[in-house]
GUTI-150562 format. One record per residue: residue in three letters; y, x, z of N, C-alpha, C in turn. Coordinates in steps of 0.02 Angstrom, whole numbers, padded with zeros to 5 digits, always signed. Layout:
N
AlaYXZYXZYXZ/...
***
This chain:
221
Unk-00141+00630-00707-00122+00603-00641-00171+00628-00588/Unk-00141+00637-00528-00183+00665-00485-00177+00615-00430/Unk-00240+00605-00389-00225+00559-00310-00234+00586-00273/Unk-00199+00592-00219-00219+00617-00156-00231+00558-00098/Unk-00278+00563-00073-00285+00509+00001-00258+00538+00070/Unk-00219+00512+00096-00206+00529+00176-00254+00478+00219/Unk-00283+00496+00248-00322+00457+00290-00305+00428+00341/Unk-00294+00377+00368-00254+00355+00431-00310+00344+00490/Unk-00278+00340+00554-00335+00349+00585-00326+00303+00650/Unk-00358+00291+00680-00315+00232+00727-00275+00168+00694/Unk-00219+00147+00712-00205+00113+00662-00143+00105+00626/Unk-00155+00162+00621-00105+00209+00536-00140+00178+00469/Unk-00124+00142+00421-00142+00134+00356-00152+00199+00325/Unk-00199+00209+00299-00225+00256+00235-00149+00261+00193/Unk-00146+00313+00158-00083+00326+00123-00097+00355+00052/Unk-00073+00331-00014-00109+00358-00086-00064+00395-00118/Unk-00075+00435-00134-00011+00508-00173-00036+00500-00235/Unk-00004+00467-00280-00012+00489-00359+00043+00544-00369/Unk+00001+00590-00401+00066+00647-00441+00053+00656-00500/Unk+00136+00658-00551+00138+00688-00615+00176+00744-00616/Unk+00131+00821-00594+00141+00874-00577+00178+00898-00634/Unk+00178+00884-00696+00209+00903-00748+00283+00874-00767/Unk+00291+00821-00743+00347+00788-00735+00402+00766-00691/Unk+00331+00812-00616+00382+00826-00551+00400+00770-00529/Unk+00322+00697-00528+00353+00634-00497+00298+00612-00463/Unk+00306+00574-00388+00272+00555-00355+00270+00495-00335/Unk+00211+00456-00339+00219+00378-00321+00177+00383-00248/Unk+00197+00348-00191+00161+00342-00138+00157+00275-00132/Unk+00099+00272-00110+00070+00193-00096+00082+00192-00006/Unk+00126+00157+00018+00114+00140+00099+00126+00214+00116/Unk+00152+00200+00182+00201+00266+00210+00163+00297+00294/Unk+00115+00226+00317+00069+00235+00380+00127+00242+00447/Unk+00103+00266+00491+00135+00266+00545+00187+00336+00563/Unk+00228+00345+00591+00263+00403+00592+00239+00457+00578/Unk+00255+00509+00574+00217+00570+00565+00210+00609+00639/Unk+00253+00587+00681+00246+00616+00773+00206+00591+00761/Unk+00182+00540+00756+00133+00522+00790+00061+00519+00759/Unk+00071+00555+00687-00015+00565+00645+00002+00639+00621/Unk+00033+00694+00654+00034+00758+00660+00058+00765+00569/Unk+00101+00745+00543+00128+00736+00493+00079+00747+00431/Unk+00028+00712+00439-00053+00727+00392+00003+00709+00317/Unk+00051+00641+00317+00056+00617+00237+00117+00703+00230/Unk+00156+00720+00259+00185+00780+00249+00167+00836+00241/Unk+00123+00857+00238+00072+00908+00249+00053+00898+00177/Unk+00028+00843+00164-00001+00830+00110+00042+00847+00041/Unk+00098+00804+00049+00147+00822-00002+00171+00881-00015/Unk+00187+00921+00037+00216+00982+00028+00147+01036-00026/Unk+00081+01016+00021+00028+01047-00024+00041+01025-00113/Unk+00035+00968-00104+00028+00950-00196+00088+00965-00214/Unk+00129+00971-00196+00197+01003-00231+00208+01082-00238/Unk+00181+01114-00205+00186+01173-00170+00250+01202-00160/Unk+00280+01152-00092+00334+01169-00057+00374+01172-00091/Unk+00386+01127-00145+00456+01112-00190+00466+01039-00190/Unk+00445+01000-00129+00446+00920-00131+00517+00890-00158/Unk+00589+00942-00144+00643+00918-00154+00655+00917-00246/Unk+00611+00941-00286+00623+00966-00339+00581+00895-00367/Unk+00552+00852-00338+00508+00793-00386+00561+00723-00345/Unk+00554+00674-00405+00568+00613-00395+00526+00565-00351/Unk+00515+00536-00299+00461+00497-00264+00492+00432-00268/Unk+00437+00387-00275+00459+00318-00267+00421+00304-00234/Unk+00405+00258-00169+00361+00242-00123+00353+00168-00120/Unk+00304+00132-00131+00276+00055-00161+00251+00037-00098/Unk+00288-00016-00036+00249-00032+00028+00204-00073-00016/Unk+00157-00098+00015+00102-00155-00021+00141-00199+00023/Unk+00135-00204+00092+00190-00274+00131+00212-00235+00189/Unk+00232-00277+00244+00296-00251+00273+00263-00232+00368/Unk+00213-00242+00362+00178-00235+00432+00197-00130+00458/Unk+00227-00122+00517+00246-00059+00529+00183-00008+00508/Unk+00126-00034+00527+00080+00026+00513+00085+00048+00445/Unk+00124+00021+00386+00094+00025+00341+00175+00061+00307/Unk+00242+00057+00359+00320+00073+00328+00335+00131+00368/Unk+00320+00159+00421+00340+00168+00497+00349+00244+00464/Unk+00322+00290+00424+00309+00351+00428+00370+00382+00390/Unk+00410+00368+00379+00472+00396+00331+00499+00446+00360/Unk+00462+00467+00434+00527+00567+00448+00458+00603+00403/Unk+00409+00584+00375+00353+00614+00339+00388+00672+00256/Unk+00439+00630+00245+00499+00604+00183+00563+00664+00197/Unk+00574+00677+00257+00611+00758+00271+00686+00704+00253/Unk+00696+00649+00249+00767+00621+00229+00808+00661+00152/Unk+00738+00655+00131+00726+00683+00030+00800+00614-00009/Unk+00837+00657-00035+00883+00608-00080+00856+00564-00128/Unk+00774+00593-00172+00776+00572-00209+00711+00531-00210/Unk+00710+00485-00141+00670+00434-00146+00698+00373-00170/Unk+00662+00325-00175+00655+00258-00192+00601+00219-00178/Unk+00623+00176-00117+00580+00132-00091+00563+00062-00130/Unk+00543+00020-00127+00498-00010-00182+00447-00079-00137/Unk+00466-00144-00175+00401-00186-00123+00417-00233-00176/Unk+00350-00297-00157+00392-00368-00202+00438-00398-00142/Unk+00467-00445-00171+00513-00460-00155+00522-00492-00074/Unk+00488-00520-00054+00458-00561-00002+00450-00512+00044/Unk+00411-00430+00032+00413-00369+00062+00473-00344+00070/Unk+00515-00333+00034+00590-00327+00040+00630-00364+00076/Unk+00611-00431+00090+00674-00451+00122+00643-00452+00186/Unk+00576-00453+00218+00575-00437+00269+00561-00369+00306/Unk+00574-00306+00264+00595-00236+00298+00664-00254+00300/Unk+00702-00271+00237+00763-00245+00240+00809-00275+00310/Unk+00768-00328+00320+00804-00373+00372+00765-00360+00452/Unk+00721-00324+00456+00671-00292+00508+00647-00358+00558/Unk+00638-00399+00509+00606-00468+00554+00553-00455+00591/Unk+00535-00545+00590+00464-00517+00652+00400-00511+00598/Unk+00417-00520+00530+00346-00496+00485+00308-00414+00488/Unk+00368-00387+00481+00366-00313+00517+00340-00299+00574/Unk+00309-00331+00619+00303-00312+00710+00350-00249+00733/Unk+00395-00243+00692+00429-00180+00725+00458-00181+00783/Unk+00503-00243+00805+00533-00263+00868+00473-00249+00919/Unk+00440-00277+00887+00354-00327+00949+00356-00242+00981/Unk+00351-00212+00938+00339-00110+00980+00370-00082+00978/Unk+00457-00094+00983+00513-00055+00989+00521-00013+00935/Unk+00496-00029+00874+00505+00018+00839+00559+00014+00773/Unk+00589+00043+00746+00645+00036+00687+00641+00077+00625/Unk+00677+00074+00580+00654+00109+00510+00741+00128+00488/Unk+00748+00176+00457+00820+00179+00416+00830+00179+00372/Unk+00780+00147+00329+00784+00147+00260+00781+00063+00222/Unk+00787+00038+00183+00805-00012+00149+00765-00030+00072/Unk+00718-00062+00068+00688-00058+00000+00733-00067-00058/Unk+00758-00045-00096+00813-00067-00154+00782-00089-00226/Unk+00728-00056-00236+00666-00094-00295+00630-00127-00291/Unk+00629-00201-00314+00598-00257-00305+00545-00265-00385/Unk+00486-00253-00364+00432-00279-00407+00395-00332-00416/Unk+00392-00374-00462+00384-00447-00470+00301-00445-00500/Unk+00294-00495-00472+00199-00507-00503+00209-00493-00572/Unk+00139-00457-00583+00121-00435-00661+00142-00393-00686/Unk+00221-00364-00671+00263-00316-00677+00191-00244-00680/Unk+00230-00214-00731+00199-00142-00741+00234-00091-00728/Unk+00204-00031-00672+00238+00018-00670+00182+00062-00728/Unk+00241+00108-00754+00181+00150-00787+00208+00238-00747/Unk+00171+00252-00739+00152+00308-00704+00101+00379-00752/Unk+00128+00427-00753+00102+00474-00784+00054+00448-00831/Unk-00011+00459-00843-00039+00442-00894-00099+00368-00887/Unk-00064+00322-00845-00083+00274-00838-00032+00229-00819/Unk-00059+00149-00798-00003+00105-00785-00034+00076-00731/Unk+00008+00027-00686-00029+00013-00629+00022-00052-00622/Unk-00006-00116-00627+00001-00185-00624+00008-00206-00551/Unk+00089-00251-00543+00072-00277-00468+00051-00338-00470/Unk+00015-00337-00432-00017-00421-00431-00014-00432-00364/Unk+00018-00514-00350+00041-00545-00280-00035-00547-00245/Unk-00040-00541-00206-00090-00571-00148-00083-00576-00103/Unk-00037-00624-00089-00029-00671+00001-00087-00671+00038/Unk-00091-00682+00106-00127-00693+00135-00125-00676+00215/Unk-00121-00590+00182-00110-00565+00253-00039-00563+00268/Unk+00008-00577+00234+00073-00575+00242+00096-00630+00180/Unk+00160-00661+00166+00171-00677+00113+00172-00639+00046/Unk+00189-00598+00084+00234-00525+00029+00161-00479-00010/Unk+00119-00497+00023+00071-00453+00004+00064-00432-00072/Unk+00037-00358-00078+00024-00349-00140-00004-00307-00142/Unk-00045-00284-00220-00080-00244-00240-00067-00215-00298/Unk-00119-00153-00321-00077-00099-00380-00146-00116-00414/Unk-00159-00127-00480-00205-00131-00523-00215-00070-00594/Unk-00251-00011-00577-00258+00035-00628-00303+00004-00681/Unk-00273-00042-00714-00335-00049-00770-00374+00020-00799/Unk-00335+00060-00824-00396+00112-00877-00408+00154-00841/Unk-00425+00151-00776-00454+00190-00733-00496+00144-00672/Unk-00485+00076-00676-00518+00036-00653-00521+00029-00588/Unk-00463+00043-00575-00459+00059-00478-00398+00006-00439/Unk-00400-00003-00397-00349-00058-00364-00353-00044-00297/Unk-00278-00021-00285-00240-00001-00223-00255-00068-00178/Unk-00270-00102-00131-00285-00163-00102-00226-00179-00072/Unk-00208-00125-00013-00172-00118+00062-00220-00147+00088/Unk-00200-00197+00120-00232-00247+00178-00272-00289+00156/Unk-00270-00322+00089-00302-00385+00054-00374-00383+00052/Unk-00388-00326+00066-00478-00328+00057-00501-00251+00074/Unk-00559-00232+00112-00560-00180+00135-00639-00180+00115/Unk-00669-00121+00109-00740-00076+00103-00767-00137+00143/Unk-00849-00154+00142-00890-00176+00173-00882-00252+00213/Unk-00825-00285+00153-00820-00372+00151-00767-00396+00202/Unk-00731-00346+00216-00669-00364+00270-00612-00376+00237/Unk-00584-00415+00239-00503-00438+00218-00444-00414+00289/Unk-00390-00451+00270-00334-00431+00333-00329-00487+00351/Unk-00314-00490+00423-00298-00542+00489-00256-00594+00436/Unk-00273-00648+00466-00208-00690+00437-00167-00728+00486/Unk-00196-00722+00546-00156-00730+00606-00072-00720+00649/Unk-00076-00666+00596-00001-00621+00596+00058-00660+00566/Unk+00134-00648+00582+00188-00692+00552+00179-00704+00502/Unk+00173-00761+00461+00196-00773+00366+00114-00752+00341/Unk+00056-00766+00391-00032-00733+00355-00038-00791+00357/Unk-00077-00822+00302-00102-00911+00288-00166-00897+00258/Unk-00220-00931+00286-00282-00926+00265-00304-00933+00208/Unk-00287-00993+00174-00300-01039+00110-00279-00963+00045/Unk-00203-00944+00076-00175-00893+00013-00225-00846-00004/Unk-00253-00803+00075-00294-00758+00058-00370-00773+00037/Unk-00385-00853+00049-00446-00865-00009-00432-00830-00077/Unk-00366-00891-00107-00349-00898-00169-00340-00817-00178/Unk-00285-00771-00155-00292-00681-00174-00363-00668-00187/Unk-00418-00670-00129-00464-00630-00152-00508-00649-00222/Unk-00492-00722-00225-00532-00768-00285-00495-00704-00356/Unk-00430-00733-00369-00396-00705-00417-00420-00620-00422/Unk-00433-00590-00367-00464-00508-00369-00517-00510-00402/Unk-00565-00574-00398-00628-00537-00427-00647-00553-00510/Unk-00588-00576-00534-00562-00586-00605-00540-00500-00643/Unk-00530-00462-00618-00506-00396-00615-00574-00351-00611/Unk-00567-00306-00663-00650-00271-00666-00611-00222-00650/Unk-00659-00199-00566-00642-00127-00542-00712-00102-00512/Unk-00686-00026-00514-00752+00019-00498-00727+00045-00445/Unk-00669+00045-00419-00659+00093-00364-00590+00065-00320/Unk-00617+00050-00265-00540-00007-00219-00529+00061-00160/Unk-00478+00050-00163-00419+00115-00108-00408+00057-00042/Unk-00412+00053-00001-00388+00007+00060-00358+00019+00077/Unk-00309-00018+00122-00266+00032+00158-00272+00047+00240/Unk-00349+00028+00239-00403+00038+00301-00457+00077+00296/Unk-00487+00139+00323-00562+00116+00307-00576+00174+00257/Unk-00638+00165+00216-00657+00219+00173-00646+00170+00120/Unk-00657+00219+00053-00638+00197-00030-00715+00171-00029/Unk-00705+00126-00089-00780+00090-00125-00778+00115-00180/Unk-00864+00104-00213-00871+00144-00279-00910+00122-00294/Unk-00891+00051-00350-00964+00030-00347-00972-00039-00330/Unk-01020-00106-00338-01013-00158-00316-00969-00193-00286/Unk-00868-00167-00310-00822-00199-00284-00824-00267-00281/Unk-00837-00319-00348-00837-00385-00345-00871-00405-00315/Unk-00929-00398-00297-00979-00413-00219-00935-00400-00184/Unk-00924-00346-00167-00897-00344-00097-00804-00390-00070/Unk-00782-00393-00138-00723-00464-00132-00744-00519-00116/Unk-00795-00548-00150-00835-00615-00147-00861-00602-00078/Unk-00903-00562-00034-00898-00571+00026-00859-00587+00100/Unk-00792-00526+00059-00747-00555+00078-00716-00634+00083/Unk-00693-00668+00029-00704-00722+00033-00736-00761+00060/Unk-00815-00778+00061-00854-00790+00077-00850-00826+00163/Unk-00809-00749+00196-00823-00746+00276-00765-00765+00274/Unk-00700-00752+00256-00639-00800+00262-00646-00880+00240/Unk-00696-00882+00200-00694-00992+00199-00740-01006+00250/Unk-00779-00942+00289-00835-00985+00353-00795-00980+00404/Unk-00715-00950+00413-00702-00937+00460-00676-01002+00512/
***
């Protein structure tokens, strides 16, 4: 398995490219903000790791939740047949329905696509030569969620917890404080060496400190 990071910049979510180059399949974590408008960095990207045969691999794309920065980028995707969009469930019904969990209205903005794969807590995707566990974490949204690489020890966050003890707003439609205690508590049960955000730079290293801080500043808040 290979990862690629798109870096988001402003406030585009970070974007994660797993590829099984041998099997011609791509999982993307979070889709970031249009590509007008981030000079099509996650397209660029793909076409590289594929080498300009993107139509020839299967992609499935896993939102973590439903906030635009994190769905918005799909002309990135070239209107490819053989995607498959992907959320838990709670993420799904509020893209599919473009509520106000999405802020998409709040900035005029719209999507044409429809999540049709619904992934349930604990559920395992297995992916090239590893597997990657969803586990719920409300907080910043209801819908929230995360990807758990056990035998590689790494965990996709999105929003739930970021580098250097920051979590996500909970201020936002359907964000409840108490949930994103309880998420980050349940994270630091999970032995990881390396957290992907979907903000920010990667950690390597003293992740469970840096959850428990998290926490920490969300119960003083």
């Amino acid at each position: 398995m290979e990862l690629e990071i798109v870096r988001g910049s402003g406030l585009c979510s970070n974007c994660f490219i797993l590829g099984d180059l041998i099997n011609k399949k791509l999982l993307i974590i979070d889709l970031g903000l249009p590509g007008k408008i981030t000079n099509f960095r996650l397209k660029k990207a793909l076409k590289e790791i594929t080498k300009n045969k993107l139509e020839e691999y299967q992609i499935e794309v896993f939102l973590t939740h439903a906030h635009l920065d994190h769905i918005k980028g799909e002309d990135n995707l070239d209107k490819l047949p053989n995607v498959v969009f992907c959320a838990s469930e709670y993420t799904a019904g509020h893209i599919n329905s473009r509520d106000g969990v999405t802020l998409l209205s709040k900035f005029h903005f719209n999507i044409s696509y429809n999540v049709e794969k619904i992934y349930s807590d604990n559920q395992i995707i297995n992916f090239s030569d590893t597997t990657l566990r969803v586990i719920s974490a409300p907080g910043h949204t209801d819908g929230s969620t995360v990807l758990y690489d056990e035998k590689n020890k790494a965990l996709f966050a999105g929003d739930v917890v970021f580098s250097g003890g920051g979590c996500g707003r909970v201020d936002l439609p359907s964000g409840n404080r108490k949930s994103m205690i309880d998420s980050l508590e349940k994270l630091t049960k999970l032995n990881i060496e390396h957290l992907y955000s979907g903000h920010g730079p990667d950690l390597h290293g003293n992740v469970r400190e840096n959850i428990l801080l998290a926490k920490q500043l969300m119960e003083s808040w």
